[in-house]
Biopython code that builds the backbone (N, CA, C, O; Angstrom):
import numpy as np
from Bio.PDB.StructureBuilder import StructureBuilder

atoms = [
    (1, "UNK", "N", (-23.896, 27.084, 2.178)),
    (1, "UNK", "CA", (-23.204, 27.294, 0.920)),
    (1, "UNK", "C", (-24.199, 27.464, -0.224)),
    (1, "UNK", "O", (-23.855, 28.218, -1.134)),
    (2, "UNK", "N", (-25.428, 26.844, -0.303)),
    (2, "UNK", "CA", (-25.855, 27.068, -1.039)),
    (2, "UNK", "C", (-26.522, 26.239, -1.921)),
    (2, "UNK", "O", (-26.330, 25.296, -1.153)),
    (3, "UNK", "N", (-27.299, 25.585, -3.082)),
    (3, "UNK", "CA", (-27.296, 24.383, -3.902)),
    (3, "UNK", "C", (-26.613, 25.085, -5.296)),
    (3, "UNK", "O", (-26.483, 26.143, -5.912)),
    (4, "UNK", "N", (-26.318, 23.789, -5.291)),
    (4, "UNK", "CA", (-25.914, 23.823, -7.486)),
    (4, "UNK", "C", (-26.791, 22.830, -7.856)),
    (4, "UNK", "O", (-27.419, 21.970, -7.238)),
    (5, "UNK", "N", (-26.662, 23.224, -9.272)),
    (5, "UNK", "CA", (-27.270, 22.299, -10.116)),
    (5, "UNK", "C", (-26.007, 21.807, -11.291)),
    (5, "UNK", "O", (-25.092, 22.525, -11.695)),
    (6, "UNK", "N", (-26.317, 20.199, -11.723)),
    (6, "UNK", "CA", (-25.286, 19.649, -12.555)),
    (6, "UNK", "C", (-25.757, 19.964, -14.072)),
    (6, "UNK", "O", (-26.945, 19.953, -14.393)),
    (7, "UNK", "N", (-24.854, 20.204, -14.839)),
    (7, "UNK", "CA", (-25.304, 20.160, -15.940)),
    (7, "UNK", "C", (-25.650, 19.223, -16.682)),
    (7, "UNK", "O", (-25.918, 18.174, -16.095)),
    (8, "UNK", "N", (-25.812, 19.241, -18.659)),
    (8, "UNK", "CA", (-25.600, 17.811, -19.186)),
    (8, "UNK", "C", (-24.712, 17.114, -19.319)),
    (8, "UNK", "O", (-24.794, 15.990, -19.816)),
    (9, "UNK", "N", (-23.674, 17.649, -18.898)),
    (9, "UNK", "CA", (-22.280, 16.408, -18.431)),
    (9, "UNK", "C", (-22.075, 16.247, -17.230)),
    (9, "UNK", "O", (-20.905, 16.007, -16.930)),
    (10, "UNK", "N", (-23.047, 16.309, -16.159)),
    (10, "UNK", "CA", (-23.321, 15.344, -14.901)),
    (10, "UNK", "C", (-22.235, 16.264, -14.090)),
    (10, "UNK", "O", (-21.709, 15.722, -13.118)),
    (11, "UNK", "N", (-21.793, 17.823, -14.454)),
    (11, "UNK", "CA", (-20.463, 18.869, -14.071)),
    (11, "UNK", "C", (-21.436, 19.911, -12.802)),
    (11, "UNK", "O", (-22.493, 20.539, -12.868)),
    (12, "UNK", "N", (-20.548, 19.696, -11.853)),
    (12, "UNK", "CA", (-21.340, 21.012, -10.511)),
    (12, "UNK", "C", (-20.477, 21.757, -10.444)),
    (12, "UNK", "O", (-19.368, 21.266, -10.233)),
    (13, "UNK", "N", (-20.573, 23.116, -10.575)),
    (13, "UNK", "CA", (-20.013, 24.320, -10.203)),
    (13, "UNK", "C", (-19.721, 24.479, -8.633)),
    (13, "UNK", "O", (-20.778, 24.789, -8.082)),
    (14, "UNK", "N", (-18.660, 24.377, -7.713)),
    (14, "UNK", "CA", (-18.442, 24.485, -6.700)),
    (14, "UNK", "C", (-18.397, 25.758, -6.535)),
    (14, "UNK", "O", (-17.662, 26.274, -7.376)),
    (15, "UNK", "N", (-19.100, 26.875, -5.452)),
    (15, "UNK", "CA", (-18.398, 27.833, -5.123)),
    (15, "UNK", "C", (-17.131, 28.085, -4.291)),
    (15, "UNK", "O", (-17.324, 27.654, -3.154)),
    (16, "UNK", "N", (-15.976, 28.592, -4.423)),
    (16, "UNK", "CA", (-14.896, 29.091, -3.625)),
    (16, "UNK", "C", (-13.810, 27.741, -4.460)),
    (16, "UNK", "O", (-12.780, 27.226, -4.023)),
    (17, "UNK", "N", (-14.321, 27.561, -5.376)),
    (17, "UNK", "CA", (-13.109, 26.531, -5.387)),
    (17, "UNK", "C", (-12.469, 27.137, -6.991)),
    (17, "UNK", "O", (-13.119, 27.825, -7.778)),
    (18, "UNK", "N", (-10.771, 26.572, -7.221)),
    (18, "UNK", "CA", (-10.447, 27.114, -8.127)),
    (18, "UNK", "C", (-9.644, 25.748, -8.789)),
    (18, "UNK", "O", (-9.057, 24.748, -8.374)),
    (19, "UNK", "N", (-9.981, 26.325, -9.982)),
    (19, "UNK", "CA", (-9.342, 25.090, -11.279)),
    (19, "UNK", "C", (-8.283, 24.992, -11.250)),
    (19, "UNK", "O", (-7.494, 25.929, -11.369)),
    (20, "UNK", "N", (-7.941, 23.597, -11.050)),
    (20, "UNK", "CA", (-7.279, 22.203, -10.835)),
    (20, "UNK", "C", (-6.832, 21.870, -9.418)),
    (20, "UNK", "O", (-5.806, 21.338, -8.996)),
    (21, "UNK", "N", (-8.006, 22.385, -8.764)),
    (21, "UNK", "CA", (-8.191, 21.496, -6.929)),
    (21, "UNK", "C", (-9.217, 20.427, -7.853)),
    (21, "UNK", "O", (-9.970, 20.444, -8.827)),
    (22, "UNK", "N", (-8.369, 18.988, -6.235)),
    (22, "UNK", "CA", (-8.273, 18.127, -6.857)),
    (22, "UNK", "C", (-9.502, 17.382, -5.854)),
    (22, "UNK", "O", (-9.687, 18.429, -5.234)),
    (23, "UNK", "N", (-10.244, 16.656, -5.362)),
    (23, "UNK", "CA", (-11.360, 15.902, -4.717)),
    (23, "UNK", "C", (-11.218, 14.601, -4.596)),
    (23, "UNK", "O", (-10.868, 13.760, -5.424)),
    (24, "UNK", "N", (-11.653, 14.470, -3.013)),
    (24, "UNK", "CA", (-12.072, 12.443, -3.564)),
    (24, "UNK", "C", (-13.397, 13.032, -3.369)),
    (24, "UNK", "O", (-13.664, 13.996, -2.652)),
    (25, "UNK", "N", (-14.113, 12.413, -4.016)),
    (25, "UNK", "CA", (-15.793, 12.351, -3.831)),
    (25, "UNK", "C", (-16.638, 10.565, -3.394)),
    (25, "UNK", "O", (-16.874, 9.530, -4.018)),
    (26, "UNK", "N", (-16.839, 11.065, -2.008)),
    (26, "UNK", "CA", (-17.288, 9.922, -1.403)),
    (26, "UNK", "C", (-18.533, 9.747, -1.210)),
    (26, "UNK", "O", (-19.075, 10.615, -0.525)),
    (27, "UNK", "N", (-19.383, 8.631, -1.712)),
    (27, "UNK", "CA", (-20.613, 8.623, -1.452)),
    (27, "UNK", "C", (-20.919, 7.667, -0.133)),
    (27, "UNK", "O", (-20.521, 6.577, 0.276)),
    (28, "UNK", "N", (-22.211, 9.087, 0.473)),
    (28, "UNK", "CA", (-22.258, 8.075, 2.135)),
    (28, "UNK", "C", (-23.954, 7.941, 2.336)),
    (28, "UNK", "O", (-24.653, 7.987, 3.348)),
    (29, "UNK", "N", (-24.267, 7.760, 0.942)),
    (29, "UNK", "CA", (-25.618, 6.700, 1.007)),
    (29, "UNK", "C", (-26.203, 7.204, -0.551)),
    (29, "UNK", "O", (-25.511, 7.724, -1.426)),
    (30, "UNK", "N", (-27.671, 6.894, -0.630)),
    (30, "UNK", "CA", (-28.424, 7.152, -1.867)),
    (30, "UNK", "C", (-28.584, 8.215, -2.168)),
    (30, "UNK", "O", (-29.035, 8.282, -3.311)),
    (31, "UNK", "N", (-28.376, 9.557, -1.502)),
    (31, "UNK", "CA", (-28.345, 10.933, -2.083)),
    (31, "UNK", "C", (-27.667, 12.102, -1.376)),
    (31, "UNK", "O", (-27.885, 13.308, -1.260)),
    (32, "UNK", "N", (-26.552, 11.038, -0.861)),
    (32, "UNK", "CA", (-25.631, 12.159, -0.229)),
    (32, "UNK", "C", (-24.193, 11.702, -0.651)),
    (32, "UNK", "O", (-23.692, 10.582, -0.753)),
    (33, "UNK", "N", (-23.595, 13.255, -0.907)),
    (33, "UNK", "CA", (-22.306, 12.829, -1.303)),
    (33, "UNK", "C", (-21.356, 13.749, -0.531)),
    (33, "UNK", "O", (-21.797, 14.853, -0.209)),
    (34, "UNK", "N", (-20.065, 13.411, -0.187)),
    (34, "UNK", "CA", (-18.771, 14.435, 0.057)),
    (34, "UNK", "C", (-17.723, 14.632, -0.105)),
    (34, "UNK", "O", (-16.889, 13.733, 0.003)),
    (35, "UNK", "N", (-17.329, 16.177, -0.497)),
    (35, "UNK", "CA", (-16.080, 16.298, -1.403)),
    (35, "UNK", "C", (-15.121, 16.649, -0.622)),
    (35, "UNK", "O", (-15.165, 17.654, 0.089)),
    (36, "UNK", "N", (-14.014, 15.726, -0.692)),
    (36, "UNK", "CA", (-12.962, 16.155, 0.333)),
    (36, "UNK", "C", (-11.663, 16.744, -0.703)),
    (36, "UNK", "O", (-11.147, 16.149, -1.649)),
    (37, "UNK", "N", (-11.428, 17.754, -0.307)),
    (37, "UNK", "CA", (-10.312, 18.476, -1.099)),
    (37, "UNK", "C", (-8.887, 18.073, -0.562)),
    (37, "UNK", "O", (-8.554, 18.192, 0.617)),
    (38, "UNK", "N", (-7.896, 17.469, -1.805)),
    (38, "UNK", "CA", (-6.737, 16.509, -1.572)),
    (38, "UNK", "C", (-5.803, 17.615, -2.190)),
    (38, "UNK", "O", (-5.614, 18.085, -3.312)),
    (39, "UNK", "N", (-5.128, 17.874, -0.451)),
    (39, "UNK", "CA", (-3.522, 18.646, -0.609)),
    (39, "UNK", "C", (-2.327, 18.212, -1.520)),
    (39, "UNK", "O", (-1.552, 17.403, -1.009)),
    (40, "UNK", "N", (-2.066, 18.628, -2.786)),
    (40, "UNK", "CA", (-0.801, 18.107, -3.206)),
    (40, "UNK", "C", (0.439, 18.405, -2.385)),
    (40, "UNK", "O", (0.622, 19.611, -2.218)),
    (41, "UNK", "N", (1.465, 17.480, -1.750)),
    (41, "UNK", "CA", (2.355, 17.762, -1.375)),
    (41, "UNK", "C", (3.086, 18.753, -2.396)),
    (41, "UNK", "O", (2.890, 18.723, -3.611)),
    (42, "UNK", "N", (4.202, 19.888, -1.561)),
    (42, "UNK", "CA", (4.917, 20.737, -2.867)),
    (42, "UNK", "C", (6.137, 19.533, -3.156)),
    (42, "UNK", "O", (6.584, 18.549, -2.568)),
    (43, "UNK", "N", (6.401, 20.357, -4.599)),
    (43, "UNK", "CA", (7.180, 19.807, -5.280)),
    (43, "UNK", "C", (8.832, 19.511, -4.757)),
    (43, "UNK", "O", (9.495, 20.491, -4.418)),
    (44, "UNK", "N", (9.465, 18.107, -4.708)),
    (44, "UNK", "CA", (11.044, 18.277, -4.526)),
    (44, "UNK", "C", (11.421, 19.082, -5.034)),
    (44, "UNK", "O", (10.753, 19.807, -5.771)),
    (45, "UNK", "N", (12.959, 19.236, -4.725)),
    (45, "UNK", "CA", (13.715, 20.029, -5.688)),
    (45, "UNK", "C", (14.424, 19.547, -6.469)),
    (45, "UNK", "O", (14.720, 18.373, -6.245)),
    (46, "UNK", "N", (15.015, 20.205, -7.716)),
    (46, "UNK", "CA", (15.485, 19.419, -9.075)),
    (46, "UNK", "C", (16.852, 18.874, -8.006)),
    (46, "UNK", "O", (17.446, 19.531, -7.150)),
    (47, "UNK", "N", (17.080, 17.302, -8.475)),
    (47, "UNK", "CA", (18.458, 16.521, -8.601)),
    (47, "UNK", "C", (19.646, 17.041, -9.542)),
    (47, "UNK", "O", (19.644, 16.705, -10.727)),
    (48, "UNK", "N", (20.657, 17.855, -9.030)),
    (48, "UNK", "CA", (21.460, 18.457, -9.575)),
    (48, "UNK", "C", (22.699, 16.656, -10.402)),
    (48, "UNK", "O", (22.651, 15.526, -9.914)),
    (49, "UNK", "N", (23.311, 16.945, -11.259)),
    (49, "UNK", "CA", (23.919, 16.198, -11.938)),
    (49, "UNK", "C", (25.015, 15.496, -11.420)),
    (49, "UNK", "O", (25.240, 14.394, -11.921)),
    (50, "UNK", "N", (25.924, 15.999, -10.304)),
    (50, "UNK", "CA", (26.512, 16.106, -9.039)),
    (50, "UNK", "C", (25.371, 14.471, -8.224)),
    (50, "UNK", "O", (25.564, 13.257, -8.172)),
    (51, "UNK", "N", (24.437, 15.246, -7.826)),
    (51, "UNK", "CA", (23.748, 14.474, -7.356)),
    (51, "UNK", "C", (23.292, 12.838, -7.917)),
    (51, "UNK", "O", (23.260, 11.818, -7.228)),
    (52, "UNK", "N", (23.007, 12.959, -9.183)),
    (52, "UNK", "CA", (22.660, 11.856, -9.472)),
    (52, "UNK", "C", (23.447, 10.877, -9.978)),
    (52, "UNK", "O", (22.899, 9.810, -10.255)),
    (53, "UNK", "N", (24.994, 11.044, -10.222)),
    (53, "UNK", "CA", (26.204, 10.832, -10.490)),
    (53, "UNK", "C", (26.771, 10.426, -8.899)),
    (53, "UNK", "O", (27.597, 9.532, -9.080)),
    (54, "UNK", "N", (26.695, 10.633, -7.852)),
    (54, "UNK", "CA", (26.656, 10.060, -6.609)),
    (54, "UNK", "C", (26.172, 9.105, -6.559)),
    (54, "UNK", "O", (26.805, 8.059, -6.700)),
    (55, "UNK", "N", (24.482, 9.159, -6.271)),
    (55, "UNK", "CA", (23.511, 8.151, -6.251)),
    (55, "UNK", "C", (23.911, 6.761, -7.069)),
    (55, "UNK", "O", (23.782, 5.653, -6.547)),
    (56, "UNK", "N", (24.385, 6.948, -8.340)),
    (56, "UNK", "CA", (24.251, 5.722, -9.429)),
    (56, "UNK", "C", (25.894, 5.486, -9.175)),
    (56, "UNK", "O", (26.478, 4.978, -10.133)),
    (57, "UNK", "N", (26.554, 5.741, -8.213)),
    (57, "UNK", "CA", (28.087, 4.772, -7.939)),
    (57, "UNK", "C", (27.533, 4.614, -6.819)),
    (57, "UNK", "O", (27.539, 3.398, -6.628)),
    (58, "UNK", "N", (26.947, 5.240, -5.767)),
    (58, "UNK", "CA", (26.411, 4.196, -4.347)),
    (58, "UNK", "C", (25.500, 2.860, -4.561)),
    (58, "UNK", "O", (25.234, 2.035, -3.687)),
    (59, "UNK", "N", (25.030, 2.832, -6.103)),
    (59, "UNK", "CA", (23.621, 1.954, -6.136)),
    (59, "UNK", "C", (24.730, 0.761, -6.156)),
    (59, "UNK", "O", (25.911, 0.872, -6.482)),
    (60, "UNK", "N", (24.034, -0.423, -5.716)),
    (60, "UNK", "CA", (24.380, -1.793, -5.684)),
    (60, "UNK", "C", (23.472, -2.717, -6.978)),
    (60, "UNK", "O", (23.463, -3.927, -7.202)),
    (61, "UNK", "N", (22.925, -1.851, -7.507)),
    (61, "UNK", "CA", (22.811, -2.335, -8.835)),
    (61, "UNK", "C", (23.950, -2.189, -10.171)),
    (61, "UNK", "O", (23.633, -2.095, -11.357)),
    (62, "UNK", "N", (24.763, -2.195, -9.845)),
    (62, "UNK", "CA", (26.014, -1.647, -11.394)),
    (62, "UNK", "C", (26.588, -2.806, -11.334)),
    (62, "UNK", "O", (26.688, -3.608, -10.405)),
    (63, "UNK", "N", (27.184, -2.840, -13.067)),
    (63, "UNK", "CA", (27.453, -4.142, -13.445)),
    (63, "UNK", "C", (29.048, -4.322, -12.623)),
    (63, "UNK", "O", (29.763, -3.382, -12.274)),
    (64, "UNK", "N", (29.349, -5.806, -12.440)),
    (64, "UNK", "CA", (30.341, -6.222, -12.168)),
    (64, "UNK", "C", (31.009, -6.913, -13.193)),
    (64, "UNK", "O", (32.145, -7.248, -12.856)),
    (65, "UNK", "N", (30.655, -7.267, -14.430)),
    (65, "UNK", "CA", (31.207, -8.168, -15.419)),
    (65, "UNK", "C", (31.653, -6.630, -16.459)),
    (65, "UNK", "O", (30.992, -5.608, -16.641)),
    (66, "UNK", "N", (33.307, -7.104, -17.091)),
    (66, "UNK", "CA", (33.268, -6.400, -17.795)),
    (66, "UNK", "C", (32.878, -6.667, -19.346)),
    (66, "UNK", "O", (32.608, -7.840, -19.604)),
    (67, "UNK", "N", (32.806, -5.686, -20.472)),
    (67, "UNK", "CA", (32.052, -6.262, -21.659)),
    (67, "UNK", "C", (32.143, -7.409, -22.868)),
    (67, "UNK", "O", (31.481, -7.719, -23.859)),
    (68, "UNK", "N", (33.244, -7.811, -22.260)),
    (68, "UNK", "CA", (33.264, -9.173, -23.001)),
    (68, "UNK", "C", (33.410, -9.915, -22.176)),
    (68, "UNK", "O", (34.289, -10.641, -22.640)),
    (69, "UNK", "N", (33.087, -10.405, -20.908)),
    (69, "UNK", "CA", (32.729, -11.024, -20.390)),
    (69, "UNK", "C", (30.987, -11.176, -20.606)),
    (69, "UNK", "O", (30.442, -12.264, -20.788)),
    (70, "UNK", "N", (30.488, -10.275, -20.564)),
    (70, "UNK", "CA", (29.115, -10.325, -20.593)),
    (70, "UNK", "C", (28.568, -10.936, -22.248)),
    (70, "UNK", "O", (27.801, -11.835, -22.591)),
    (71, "UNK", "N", (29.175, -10.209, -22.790)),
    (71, "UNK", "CA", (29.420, -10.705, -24.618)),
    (71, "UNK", "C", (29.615, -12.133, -24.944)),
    (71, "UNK", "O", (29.209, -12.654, -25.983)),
    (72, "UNK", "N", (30.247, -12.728, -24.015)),
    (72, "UNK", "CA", (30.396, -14.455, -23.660)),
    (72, "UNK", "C", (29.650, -14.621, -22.985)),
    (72, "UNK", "O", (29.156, -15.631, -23.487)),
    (73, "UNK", "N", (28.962, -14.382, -21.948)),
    (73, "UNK", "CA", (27.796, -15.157, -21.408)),
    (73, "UNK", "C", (26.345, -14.806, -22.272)),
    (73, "UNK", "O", (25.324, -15.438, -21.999)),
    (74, "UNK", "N", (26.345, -14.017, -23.062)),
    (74, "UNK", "CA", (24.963, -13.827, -23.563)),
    (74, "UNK", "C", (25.149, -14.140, -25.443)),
    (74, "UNK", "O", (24.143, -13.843, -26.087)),
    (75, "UNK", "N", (25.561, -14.332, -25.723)),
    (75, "UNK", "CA", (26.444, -14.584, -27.266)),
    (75, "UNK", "C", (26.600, -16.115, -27.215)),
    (75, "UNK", "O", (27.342, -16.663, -26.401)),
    (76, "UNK", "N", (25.747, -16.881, -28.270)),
    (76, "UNK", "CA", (25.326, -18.034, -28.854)),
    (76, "UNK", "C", (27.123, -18.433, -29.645)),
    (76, "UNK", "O", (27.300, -17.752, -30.655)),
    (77, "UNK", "N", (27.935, -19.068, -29.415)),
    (77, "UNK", "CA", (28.964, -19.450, -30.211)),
    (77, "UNK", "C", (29.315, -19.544, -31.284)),
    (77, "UNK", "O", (30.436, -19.989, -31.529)),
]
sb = StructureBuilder()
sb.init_structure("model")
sb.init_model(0)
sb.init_chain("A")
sb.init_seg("    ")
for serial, (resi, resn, name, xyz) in enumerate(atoms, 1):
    if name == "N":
        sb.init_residue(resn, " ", resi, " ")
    sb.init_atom(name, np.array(xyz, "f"), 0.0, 1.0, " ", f" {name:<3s}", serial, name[0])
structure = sb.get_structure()
């Protein structure tokens, strides 16, 4: 591949690579290093309104008290 050189912000020009690939950079002693290039999984697809209106009556998180009930348990007399 070739050598680079870093600049004054410690920056190496990779050849074949294109801006915003992403790296772990692992060091595997005192003057060797390696860049492993990290696949972003693709993106879900958008949660239609349908959808998330399902989800939040299946959740077992929703209140069971109605609002003055709750208004009496949290409300100082």
């Amino acid at each position: 591949m070739g050598t680079v050189r870093a600049d004054g912000k410690r920056r190496v020009v990779v050849p074949g690579v294109k801006p915003g690939d992403v790296f772990d950079v692992q060091r595997l002693g005192e003057e060797r290093y390696v860049l492993v290039r990290l696949h972003r999984p693709p993106p879900l697809p958008s949660v239609t309104r349908e959808q998330c209106l399902e989800a939040m009556s299946r959740s077992p998180l929703r209140m069971t008290l109605s609002w003055d009930q709750l208004k009496q348990l949290t409300r100082e007399p």
